[in-house]
C-alpha positions in Angstrom: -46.3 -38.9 1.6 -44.1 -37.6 -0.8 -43.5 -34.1 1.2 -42.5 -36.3 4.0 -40.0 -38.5 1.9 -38.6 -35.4 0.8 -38.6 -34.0 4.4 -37.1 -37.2 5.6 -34.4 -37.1 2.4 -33.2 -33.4 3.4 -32.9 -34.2 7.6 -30.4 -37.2 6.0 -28.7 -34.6 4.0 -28.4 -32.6 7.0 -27.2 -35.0 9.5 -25.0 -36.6 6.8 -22.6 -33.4 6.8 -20.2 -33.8 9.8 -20.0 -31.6 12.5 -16.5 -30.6 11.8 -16.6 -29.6 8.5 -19.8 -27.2 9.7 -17.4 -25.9 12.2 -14.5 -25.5 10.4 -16.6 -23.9 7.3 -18.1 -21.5 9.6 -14.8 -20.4 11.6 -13.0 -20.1 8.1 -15.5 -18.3 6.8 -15.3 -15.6 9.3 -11.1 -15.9 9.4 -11.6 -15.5 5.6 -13.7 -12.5 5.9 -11.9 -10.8 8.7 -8.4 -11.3 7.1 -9.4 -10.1 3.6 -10.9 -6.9 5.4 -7.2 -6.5 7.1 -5.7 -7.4 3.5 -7.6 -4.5 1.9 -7.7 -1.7 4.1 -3.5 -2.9 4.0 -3.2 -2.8 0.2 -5.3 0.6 0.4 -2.8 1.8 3.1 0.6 1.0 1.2 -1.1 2.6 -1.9 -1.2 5.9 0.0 1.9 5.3 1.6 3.9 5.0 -1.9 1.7 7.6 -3.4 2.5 10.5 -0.4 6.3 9.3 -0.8 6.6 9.3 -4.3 5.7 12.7 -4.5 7.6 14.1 -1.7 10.4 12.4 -3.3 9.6 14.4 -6.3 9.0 17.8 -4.5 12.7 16.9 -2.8 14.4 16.2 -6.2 12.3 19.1 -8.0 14.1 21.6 -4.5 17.3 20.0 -5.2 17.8 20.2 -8.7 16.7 23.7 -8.5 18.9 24.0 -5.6 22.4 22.7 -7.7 21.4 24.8 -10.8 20.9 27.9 -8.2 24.3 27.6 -7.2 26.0 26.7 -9.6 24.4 29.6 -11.6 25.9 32.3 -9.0 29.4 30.2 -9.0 29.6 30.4 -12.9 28.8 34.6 -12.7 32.2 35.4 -12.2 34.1 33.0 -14.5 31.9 33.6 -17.0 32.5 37.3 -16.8 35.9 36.7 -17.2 35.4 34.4 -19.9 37.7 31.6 -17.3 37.1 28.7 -19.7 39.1 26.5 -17.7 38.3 27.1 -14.0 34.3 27.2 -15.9 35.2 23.6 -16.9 36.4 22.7 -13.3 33.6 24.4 -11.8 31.0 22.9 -13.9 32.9 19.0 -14.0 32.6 19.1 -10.1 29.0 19.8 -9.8 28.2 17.2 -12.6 29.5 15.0 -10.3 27.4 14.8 -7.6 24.9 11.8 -6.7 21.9 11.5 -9.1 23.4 14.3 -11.7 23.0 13.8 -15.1 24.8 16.4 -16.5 25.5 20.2 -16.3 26.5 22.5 -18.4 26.8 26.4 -19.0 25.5 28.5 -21.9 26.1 32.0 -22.8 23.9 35.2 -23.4 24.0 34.0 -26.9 22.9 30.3 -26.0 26.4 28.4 -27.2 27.7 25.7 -24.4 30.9 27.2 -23.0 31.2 24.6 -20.5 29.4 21.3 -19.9 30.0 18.1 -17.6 29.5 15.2 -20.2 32.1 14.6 -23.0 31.4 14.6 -25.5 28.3 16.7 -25.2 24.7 14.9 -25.3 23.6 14.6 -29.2 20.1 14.0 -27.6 20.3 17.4 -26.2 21.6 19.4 -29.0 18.0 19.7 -30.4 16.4 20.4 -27.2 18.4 23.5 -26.2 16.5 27.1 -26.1 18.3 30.6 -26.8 19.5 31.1 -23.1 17.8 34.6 -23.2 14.3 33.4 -23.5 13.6 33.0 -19.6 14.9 35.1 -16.7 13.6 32.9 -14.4 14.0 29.2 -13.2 12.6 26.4 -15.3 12.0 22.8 -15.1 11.0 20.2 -17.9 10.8 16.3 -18.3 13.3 14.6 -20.9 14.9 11.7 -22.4 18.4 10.9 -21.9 19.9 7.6 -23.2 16.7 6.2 -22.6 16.6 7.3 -19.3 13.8 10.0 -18.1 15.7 13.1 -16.9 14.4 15.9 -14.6 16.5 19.2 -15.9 16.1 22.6 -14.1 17.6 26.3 -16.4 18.4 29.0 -13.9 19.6 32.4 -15.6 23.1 33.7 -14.9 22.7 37.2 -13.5 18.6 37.4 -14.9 20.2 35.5 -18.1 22.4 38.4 -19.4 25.5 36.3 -18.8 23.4 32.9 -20.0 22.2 29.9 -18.6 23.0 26.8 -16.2 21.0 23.5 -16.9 21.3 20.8 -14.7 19.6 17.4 -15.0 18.7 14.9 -12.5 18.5 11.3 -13.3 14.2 10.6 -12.9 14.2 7.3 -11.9 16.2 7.4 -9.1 13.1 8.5 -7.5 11.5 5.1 -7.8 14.9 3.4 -6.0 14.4 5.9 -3.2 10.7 5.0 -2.7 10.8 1.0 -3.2 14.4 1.9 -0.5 11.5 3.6 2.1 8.8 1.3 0.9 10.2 -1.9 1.5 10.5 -1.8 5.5 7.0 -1.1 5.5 6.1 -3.7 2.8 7.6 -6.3 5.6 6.4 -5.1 8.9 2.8 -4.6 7.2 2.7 -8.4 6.0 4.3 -9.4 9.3 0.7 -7.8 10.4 -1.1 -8.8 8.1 0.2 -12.4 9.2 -0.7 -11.7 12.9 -3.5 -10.3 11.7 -4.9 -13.7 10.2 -4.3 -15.9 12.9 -6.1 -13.9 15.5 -8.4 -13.9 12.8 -8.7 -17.3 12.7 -8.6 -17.4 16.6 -11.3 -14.9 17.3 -13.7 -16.7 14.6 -13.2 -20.2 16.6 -13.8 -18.7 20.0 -16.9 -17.0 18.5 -18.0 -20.4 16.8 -17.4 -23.1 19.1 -20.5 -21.8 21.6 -22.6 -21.9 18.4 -21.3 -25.6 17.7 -22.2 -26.3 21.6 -25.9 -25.0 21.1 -25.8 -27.1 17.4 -24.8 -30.6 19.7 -27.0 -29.6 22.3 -30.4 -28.7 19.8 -29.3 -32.0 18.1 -29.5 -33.7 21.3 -33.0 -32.8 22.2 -33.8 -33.6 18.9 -33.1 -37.3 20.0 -34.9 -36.9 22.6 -32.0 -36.7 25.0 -34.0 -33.8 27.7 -32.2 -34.0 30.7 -29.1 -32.4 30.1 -29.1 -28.5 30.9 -27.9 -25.9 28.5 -25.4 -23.8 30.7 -25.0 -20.2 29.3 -22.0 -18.6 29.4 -22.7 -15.2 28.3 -25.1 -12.3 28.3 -24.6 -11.8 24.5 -26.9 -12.9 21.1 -25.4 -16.4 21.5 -26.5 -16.0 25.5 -29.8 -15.3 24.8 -30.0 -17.9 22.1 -29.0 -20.8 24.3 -31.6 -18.8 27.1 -34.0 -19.7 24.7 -33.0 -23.0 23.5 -32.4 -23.9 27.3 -36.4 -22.7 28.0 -37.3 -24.8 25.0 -35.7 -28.0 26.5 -37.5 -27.6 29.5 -40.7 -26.9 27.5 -40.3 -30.1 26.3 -39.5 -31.9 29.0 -42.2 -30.4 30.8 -44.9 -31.4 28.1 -43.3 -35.2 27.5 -43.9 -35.6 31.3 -47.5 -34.6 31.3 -47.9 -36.9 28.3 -46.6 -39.8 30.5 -48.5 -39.2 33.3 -52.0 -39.2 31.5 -50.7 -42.4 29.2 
């Protein structure tokens, strides 16, 4: 008696939940499921996406800065050989002007600045300066300039016997150029991502609502309601399942028939 009771309570429970709220659980469920699937594989995209930008954004200002200092290392050659202070000056004030420069400057074959772009010259790079001998070929380093992180490339003048050029790029421009690229994709991908939740919440209610058919149907025969056939609209798991629940009903027709006639 008391398994039944508590086999009566949990068919109460059961029927007590409404139909709708199964439904809408169920189609949610799978909306929820298929839309965090399209929200991760997008977060793992635009992580690969600002990670391959960001560091061809650094290759391009690594080739660029080495580029500037390149040039303006075979420009200075001649003024400095002449010791041309003044068109030096010019030279080396019109390269510091370009987009993203921090600074430039010119030192000789004994490492002294002969020419440089800011004015008055950087006191945060007085003690960061090497004898311009030291390397005959081109360098790059990482520093700080006014709090700002720098990207500085030294090319040699002439293998270094006339001195140095340094040039420095301003580092975080690099992060403004990738949220710049970034953010175009940032919208069209939660545009998708958008789409991609209401299909998602479309395709799980098309995939539910033949299950909540079979659910009325089995609840139904569970009344005793027999006569009713289960149509089946596809040749799928839910097809053969309403097959079977459709064989079932006619089972039980069948057998409540038989028990009629011999009553």
């Amino acid at each position: 008696m008391a398994d039944e009771s508590v086999s009566m309570d949990k068919t109460k429970l059961v029927k007590a939940v409404p139909l709708a709220r199964r439904k809408m659980s169920l189609k949610w469920k799978i909306g929820a499921a298929s839309g965090g699937t399209v929200l991760v594989m997008g977060v793992i995209v635009l992580s690969i996406v600002y990670f391959l930008t960001e560091s061809a954004l650094r290759k391009q200002v690594d080739f660029r800065s080495s580029a500037i200092a390149t040039n303006l290392s075979d420009a200075a050659a001649p003024y400095i050989s002449r010791r041309s202070v003044l068109e030096l000056d010019a030279l080396v004030a019109k390269y510091g002007r370009l987009e993203g420069v921090a600074y430039a400057f010119v030192q000789d074959g004994k490492g002294e600045i002969i020419a440089s772009s800011s004015q008055p010259f950087p006191a945060e790079l007085g003690n960061t300066l090497n004898d311009a001998r030291q390397d005959r070929t081109a360098t790059s380093r990482s520093l700080t300039l006014r709090g700002r992180p720098v990207h500085e490339t030294r090319a040699p003048v002439l293998e270094g016997r006339l001195g140095a050029v340094r040039v420095g790029l301003w580092d975080d421009t690099i992060q403004q150029d990738v949220r710049r690229t970034l953010l175009p994709i940032i919208l069209v991908t939660a545009i998708c991502l958008g789409v991609a939740a209401i299909l998602s919440v479309f395709i799980a209610g098309t995939v539910v609502k033949p299950i909540i058919e079979l659910s009325a149907a089995a609840d139904a025969m569970s009344r005793g309601q027999l006569d009713v056939p289960i149509a089946v609209r596809s040749d799928d798991e839910i097809g053969e399942l309403a097959r079977s629940i459709e064989r079932m009903r006619a089972s039980l027709k069948a057998a409540i028939s038989r028990l009629s006639r011999i009553q």
